[in-house]
N, CA, C and O atoms as CSV, one atom per row, in Angstrom:
chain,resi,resn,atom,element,x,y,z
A,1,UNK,N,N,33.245,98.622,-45.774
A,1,UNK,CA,C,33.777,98.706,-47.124
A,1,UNK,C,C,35.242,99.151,-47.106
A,1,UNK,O,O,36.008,98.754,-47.985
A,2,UNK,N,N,35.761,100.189,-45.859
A,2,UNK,CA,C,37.319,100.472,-45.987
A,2,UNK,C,C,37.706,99.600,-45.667
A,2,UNK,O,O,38.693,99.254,-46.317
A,3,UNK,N,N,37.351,98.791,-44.703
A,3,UNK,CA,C,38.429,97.934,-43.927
A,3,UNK,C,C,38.642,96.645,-44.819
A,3,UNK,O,O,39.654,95.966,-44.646
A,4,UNK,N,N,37.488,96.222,-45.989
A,4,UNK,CA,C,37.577,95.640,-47.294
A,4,UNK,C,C,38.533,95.760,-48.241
A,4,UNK,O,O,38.922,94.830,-48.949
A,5,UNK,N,N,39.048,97.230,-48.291
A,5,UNK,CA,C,39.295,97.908,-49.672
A,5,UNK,C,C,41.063,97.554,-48.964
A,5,UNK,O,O,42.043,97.026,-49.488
A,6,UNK,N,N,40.846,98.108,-47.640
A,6,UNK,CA,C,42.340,97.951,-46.919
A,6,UNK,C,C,42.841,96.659,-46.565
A,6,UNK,O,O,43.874,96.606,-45.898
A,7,UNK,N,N,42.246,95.585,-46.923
A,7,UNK,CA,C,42.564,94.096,-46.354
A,7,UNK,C,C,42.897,93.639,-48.122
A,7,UNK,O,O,43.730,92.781,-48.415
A,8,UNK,N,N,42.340,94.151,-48.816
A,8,UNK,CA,C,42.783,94.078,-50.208
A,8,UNK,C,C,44.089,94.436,-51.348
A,8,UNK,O,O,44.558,93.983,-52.393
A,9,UNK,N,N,44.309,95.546,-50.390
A,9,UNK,CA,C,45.421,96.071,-50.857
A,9,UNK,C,C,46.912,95.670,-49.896
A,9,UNK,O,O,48.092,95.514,-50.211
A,10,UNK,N,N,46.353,95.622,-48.937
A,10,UNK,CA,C,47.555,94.550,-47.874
A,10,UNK,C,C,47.969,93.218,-48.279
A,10,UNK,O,O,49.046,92.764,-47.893
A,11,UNK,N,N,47.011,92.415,-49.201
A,11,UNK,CA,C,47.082,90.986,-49.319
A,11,UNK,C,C,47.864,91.269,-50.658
A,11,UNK,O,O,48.899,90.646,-50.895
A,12,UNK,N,N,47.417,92.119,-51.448
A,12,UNK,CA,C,48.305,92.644,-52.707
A,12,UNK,C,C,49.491,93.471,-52.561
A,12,UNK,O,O,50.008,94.030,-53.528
A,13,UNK,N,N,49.975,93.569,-51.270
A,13,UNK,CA,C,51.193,94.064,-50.903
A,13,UNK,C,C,52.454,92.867,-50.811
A,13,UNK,O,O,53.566,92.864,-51.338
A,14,UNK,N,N,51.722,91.769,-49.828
A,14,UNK,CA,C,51.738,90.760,-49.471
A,14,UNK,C,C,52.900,90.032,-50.725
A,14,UNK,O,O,54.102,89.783,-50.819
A,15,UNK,N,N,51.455,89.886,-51.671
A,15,UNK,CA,C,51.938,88.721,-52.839
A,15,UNK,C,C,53.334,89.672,-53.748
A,15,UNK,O,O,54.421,89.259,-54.151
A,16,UNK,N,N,52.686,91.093,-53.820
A,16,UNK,CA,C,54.013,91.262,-54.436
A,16,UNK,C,C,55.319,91.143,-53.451
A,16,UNK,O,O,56.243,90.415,-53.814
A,17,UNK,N,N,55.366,91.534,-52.766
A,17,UNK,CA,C,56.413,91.582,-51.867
A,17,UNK,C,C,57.070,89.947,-52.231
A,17,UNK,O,O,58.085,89.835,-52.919
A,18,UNK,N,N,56.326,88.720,-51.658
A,18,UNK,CA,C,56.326,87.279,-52.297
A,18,UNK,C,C,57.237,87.368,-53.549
A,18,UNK,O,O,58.452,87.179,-53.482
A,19,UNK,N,N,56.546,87.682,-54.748
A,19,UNK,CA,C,56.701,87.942,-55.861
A,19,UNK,C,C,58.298,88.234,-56.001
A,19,UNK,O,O,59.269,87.505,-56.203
A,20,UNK,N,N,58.115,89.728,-55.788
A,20,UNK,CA,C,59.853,90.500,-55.922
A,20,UNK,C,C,60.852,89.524,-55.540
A,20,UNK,O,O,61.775,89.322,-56.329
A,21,UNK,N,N,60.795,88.749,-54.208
A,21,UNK,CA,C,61.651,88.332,-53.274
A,21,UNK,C,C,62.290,87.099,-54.202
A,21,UNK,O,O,63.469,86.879,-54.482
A,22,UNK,N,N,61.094,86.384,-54.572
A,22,UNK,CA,C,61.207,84.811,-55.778
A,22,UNK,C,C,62.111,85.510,-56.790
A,22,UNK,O,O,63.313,85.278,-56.920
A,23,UNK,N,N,61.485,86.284,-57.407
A,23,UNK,CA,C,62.395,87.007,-58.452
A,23,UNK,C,C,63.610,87.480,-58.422
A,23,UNK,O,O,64.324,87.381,-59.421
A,24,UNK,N,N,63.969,87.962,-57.491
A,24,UNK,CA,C,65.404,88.986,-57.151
A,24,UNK,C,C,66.433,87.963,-56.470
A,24,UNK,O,O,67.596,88.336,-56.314
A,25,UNK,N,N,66.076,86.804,-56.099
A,25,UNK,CA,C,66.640,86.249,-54.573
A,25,UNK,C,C,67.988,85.678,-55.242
A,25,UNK,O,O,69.041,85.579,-54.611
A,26,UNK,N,N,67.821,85.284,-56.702
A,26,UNK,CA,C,69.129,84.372,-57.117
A,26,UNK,C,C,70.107,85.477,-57.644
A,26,UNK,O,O,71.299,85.169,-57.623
A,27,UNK,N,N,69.747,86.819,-58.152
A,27,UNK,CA,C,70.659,88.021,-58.170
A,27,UNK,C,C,71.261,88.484,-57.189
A,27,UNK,O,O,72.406,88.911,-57.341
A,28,UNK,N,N,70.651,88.510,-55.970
A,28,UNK,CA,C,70.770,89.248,-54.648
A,28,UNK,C,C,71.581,87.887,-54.011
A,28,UNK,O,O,72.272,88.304,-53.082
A,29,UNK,N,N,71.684,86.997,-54.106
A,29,UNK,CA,C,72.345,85.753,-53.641
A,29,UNK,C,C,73.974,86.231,-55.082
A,29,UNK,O,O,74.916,86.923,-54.696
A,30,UNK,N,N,73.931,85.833,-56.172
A,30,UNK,CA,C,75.014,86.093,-56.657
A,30,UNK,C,C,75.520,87.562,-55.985
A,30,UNK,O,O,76.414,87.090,-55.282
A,31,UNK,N,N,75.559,88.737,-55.764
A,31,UNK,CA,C,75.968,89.972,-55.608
A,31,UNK,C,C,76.523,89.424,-53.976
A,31,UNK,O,O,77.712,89.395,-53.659
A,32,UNK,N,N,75.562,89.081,-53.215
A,32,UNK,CA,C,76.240,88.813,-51.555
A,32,UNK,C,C,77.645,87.316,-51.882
A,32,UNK,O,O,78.716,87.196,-51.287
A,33,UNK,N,N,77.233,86.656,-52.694
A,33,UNK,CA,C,78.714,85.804,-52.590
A,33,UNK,C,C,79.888,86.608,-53.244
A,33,UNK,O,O,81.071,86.419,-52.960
A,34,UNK,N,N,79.498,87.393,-54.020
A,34,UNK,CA,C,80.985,87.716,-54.564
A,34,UNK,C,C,81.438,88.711,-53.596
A,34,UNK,O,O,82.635,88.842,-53.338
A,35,UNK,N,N,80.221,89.650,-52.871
A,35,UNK,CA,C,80.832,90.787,-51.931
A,35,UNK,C,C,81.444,89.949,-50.799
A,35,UNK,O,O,82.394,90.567,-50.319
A,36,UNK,N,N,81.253,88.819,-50.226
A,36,UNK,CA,C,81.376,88.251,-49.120
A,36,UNK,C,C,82.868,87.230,-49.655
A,36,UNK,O,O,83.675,86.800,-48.831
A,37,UNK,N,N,82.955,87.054,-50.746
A,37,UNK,CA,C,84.135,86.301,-51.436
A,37,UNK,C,C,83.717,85.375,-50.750
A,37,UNK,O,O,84.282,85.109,-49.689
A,38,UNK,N,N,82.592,84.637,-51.201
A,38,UNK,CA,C,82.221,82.858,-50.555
A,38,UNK,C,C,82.696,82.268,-51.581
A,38,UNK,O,O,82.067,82.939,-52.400
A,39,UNK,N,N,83.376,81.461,-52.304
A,39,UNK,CA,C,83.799,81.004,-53.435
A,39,UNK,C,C,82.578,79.508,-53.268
A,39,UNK,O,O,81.840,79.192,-54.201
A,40,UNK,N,N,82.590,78.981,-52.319
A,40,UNK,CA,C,81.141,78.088,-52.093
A,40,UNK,C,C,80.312,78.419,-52.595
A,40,UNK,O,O,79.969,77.833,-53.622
A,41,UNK,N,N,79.582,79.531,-52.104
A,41,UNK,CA,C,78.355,79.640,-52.544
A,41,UNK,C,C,78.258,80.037,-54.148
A,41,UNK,O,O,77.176,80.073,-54.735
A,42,UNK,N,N,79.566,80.339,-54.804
A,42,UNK,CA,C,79.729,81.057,-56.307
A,42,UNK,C,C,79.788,79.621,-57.078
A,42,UNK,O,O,79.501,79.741,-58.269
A,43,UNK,N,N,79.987,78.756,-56.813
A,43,UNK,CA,C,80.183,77.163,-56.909
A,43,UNK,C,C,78.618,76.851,-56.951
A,43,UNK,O,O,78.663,75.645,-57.194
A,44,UNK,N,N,77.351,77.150,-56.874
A,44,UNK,CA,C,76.408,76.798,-56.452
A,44,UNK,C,C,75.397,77.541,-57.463
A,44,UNK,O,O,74.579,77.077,-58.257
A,45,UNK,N,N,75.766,78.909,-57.131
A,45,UNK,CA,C,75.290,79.770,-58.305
A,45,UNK,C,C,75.648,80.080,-59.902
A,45,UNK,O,O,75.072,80.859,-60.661
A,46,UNK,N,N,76.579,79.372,-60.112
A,46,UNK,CA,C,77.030,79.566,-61.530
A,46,UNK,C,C,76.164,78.429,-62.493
A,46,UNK,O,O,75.820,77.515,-61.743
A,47,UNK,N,N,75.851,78.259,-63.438
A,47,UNK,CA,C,75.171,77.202,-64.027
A,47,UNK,C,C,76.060,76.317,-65.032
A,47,UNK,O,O,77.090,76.862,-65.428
A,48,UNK,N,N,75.810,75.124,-65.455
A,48,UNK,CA,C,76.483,74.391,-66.158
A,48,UNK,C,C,76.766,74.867,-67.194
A,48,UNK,O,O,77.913,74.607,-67.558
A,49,UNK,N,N,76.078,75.589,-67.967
A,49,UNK,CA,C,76.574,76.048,-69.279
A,49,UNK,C,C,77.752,76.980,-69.350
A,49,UNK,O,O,78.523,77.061,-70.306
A,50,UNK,N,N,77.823,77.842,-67.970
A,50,UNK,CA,C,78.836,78.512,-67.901
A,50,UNK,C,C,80.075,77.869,-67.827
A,50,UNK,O,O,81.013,78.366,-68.449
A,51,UNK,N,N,80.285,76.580,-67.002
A,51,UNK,CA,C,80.874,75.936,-66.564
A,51,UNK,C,C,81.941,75.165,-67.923
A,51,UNK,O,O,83.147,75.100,-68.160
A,52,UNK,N,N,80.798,74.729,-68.499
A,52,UNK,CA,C,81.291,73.852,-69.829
A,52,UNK,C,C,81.929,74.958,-70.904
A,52,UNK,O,O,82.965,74.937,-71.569
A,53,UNK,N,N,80.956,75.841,-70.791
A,53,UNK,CA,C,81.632,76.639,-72.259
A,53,UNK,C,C,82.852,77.539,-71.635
A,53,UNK,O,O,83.364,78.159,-72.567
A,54,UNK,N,N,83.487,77.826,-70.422
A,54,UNK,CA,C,84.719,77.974,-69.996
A,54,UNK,C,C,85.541,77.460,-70.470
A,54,UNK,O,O,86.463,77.883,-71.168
A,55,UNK,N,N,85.146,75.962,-69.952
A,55,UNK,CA,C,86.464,74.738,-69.830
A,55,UNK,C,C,86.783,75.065,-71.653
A,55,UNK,O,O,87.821,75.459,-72.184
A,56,UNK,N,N,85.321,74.688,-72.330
A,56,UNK,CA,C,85.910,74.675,-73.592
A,56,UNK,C,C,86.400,75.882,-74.146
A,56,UNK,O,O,86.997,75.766,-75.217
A,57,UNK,N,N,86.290,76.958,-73.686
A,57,UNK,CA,C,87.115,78.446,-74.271
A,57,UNK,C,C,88.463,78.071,-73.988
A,57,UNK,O,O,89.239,78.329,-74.908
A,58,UNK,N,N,89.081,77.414,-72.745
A,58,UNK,CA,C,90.610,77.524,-72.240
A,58,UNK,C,C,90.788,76.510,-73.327
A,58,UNK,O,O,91.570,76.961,-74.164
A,59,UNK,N,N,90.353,75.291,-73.640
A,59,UNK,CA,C,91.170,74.314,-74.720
A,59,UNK,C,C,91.097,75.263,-76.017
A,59,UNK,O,O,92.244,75.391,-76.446
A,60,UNK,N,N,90.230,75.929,-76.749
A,60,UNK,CA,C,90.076,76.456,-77.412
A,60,UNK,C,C,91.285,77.495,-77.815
A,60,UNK,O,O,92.044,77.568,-78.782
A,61,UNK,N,N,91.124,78.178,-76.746
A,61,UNK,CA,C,92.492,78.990,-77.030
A,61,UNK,C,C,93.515,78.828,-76.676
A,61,UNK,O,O,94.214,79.816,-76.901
A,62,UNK,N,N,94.088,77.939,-76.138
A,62,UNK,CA,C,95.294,77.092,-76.046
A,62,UNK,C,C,96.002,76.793,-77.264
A,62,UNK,O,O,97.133,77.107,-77.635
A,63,UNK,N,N,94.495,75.680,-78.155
A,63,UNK,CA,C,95.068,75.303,-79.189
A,63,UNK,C,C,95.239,76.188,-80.018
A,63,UNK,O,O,96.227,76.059,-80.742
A,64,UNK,N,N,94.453,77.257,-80.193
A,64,UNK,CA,C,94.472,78.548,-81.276
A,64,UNK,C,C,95.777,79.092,-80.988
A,64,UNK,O,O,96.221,79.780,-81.907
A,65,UNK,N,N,96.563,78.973,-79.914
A,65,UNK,CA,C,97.946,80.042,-79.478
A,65,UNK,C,C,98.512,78.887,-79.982
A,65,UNK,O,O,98.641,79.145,-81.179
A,66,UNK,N,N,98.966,77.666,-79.776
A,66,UNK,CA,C,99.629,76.472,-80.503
A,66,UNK,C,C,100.011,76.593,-81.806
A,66,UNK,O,O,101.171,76.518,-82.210
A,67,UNK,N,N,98.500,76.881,-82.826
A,67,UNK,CA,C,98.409,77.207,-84.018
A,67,UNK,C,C,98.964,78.535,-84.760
A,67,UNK,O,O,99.171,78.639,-85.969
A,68,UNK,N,N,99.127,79.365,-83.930
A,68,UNK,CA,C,99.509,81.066,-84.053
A,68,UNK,C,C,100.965,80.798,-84.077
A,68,UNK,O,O,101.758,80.991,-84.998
A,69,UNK,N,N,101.194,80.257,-82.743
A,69,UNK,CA,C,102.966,80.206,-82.609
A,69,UNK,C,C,103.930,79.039,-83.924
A,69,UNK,O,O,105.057,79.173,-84.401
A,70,UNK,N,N,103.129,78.225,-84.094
A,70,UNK,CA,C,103.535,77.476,-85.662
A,70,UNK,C,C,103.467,78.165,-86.682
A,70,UNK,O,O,104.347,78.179,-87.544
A,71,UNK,N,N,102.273,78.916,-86.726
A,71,UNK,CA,C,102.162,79.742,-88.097
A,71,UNK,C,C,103.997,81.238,-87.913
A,71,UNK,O,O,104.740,81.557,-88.841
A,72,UNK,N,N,104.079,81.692,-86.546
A,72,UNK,CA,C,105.073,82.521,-86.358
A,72,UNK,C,C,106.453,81.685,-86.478
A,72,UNK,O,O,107.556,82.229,-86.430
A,73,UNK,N,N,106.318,80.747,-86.588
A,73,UNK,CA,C,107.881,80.145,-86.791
A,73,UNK,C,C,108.123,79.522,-88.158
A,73,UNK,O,O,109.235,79.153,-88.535
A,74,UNK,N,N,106.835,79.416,-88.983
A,74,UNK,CA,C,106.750,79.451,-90.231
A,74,UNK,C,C,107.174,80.649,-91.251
A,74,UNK,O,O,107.973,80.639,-92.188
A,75,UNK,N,N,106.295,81.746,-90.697
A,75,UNK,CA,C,106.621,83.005,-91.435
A,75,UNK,C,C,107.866,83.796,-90.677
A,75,UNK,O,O,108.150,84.987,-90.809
A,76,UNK,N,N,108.462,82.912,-89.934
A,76,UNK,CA,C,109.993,83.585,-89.610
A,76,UNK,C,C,110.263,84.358,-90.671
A,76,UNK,O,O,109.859,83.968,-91.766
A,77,UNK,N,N,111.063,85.718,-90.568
A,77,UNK,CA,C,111.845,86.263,-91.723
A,77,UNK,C,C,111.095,86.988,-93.077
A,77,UNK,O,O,111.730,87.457,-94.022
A,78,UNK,N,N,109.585,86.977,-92.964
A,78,UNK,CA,C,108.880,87.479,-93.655
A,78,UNK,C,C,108.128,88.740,-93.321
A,78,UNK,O,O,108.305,89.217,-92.200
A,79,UNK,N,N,107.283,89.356,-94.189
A,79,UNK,CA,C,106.503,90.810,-93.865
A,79,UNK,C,C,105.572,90.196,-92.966
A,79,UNK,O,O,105.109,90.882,-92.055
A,80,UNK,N,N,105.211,88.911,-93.107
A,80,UNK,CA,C,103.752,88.666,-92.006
A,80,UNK,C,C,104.097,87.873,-90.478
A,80,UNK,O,O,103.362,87.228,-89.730
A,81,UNK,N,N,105.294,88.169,-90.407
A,81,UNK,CA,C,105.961,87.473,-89.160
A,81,UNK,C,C,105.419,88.750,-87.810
A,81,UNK,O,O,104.848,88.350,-86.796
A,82,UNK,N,N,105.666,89.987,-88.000
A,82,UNK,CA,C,105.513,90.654,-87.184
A,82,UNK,C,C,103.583,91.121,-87.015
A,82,UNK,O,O,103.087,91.757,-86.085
A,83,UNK,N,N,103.158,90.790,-87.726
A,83,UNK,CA,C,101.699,90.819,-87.892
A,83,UNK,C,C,101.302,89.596,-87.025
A,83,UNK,O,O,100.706,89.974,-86.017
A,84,UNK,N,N,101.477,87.916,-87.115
A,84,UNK,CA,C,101.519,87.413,-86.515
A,84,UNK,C,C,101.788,87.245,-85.019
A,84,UNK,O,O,101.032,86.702,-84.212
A,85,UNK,N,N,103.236,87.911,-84.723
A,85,UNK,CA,C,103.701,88.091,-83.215
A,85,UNK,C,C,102.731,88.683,-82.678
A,85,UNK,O,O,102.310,88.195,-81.629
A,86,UNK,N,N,102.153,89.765,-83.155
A,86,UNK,CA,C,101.195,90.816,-82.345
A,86,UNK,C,C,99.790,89.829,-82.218
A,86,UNK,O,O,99.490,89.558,-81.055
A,87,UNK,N,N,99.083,89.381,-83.063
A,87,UNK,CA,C,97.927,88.347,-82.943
A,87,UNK,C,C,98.638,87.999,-81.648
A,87,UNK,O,O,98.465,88.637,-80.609
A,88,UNK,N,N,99.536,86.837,-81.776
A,88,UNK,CA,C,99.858,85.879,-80.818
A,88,UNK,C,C,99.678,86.620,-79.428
A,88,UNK,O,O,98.703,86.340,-78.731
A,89,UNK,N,N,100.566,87.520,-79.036
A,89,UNK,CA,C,100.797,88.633,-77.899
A,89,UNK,C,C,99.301,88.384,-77.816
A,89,UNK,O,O,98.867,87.618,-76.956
A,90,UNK,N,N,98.558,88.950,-78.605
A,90,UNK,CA,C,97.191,89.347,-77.664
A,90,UNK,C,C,96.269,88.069,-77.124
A,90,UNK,O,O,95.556,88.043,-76.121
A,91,UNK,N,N,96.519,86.965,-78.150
A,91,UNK,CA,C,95.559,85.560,-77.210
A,91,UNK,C,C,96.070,85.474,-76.404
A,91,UNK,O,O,95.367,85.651,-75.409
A,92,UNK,N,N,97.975,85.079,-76.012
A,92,UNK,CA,C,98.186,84.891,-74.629
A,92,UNK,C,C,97.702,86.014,-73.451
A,92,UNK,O,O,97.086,85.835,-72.401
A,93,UNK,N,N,98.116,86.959,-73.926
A,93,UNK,CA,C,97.122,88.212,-72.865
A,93,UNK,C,C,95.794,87.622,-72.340
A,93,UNK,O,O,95.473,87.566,-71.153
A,94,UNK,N,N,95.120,87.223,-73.316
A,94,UNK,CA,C,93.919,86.844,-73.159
A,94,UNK,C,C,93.411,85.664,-72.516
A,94,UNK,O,O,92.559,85.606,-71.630
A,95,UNK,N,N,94.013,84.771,-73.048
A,95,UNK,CA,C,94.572,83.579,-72.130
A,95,UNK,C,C,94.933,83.701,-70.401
A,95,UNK,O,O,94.346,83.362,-69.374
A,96,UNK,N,N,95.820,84.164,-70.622
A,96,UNK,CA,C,96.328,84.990,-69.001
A,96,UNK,C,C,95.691,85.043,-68.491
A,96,UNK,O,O,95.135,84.113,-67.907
A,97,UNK,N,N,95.329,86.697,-68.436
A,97,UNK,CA,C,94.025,87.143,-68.019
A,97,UNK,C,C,92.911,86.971,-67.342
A,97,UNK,O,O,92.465,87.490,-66.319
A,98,UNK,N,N,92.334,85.748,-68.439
A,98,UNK,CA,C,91.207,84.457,-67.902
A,98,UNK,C,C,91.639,83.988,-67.089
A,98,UNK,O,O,90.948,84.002,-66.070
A,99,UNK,N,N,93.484,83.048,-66.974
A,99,UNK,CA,C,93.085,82.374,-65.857
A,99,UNK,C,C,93.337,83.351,-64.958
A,99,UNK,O,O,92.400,83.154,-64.185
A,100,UNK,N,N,93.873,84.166,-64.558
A,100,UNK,CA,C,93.868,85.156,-63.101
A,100,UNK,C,C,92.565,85.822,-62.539
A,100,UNK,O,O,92.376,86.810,-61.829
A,101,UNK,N,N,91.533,84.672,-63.278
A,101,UNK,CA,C,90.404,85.638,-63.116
A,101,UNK,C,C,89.584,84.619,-61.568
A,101,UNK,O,O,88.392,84.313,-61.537
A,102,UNK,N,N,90.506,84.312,-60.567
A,102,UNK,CA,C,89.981,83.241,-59.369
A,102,UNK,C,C,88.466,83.272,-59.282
A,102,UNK,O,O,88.014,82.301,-59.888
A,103,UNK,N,N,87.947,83.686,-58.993
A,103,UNK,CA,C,86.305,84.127,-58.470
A,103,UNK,C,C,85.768,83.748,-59.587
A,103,UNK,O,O,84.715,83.139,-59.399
A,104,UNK,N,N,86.064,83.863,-60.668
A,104,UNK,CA,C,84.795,83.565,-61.819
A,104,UNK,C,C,86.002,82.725,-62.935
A,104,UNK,O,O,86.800,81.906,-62.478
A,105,UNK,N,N,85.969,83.016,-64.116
A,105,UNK,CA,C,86.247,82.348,-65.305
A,105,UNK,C,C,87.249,81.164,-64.443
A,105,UNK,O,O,86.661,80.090,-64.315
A,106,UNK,N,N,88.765,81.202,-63.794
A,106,UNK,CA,C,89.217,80.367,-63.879
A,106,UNK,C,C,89.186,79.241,-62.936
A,106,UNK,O,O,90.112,78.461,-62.715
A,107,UNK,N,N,87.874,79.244,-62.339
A,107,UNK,CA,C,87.115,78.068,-61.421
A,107,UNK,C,C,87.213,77.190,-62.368
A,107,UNK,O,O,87.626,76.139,-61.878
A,108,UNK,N,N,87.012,77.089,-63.640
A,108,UNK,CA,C,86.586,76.140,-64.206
A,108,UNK,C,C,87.669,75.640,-65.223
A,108,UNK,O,O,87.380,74.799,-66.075
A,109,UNK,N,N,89.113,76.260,-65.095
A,109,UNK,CA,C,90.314,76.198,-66.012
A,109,UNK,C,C,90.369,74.834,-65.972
A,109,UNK,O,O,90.180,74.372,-64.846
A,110,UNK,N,N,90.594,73.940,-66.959
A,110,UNK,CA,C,91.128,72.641,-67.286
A,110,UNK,C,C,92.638,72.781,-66.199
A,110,UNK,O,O,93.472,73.652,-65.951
A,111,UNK,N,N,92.349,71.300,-65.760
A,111,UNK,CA,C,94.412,71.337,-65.117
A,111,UNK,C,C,95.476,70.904,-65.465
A,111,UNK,O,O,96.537,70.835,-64.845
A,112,UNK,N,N,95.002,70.361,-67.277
A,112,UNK,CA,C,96.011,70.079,-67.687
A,112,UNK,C,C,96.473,70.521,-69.077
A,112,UNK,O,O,96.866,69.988,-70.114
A,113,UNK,N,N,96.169,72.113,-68.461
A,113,UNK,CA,C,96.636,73.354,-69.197
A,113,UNK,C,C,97.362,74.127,-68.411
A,113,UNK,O,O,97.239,73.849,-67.218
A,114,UNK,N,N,98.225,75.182,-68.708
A,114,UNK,CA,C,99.378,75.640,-68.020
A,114,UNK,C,C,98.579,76.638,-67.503
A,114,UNK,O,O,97.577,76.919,-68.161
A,115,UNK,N,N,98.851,77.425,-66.164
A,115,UNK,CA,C,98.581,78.251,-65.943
A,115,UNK,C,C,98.411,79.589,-66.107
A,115,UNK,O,O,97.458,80.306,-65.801
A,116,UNK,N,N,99.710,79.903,-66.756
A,116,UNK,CA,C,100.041,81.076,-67.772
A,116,UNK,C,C,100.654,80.848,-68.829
A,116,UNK,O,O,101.279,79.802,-68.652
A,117,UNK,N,N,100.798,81.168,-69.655
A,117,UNK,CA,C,101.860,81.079,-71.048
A,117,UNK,C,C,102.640,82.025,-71.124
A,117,UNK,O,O,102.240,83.174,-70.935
A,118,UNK,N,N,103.837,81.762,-71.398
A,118,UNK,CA,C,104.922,83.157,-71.670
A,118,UNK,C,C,105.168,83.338,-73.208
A,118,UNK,O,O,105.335,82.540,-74.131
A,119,UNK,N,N,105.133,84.453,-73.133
A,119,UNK,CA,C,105.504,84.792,-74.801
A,119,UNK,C,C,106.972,84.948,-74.886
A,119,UNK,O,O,107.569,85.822,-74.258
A,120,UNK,N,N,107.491,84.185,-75.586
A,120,UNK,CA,C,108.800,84.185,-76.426
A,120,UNK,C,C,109.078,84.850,-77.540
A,120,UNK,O,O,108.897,84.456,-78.692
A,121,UNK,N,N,109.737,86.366,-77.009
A,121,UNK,CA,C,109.640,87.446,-78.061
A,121,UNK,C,C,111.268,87.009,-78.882
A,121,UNK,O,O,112.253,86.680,-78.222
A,122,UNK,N,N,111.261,87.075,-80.012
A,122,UNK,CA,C,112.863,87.295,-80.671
A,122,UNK,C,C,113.134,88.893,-81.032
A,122,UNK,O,O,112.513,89.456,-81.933
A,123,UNK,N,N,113.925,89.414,-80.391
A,123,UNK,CA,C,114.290,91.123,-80.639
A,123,UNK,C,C,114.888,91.323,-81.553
A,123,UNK,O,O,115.210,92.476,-81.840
């Protein structure tokens, strides 16, 4: 009956062990490519949705800074000109940012978007 009770609880060691390994393996695979900087294997592990809704964040805010910097050369000379500049300042930051981000977000930067944007301050 022990050697029952103990062949029972080994086989249920077994499956969980199984279990955990299935479960954990695609976390424990993302954490070793980024510690190991495999940019391959981060290429492998990322999923399409990430992929797509990137690309479309960089057009996205491209055109939104496009739209900001028209609206700032519109309200030239007004109270909402300097309210504007500061918006603007912070998408390109943001913009930036993203793409300097090699390992993750800007894998997937469109290439026929600029790499950085400079802000054109008037003092």
């Amino acid at each position: 009956m022990r050697n029952v009770l103990i062949g029972i609880i080994a086989a249920l060691i077994i499956v969980l062990i199984v279990v955990a390994y299935y479960a954990f393996a695609p976390a424990v695979a993302r954490v070793d490519a980024r510690v190991q900087g495999d940019i391959e294997q981060e290429y492998i592990i990322q999923d399409a949705r990430t992929r797509v809704s990137t690309y479309e964040w960089f057009y996205d805010q491209y055109e939104q800074i496009q739209a900001t910097e028209l609206k700032a050369r519109i309200a030239k000379g007004t109270e909402e000109e300097a309210g504007i500049q500061m918006v603007l300042a912070s998408m390109i930051a943001e913009y930036n940012a993203m793409a300097r981000k090699e390992h993750t977000r800007a894998q997937w930067m469109p290439t026929d978007l600029p790499y950085q944007i400079e802000m054109e301050v008037e003092i």
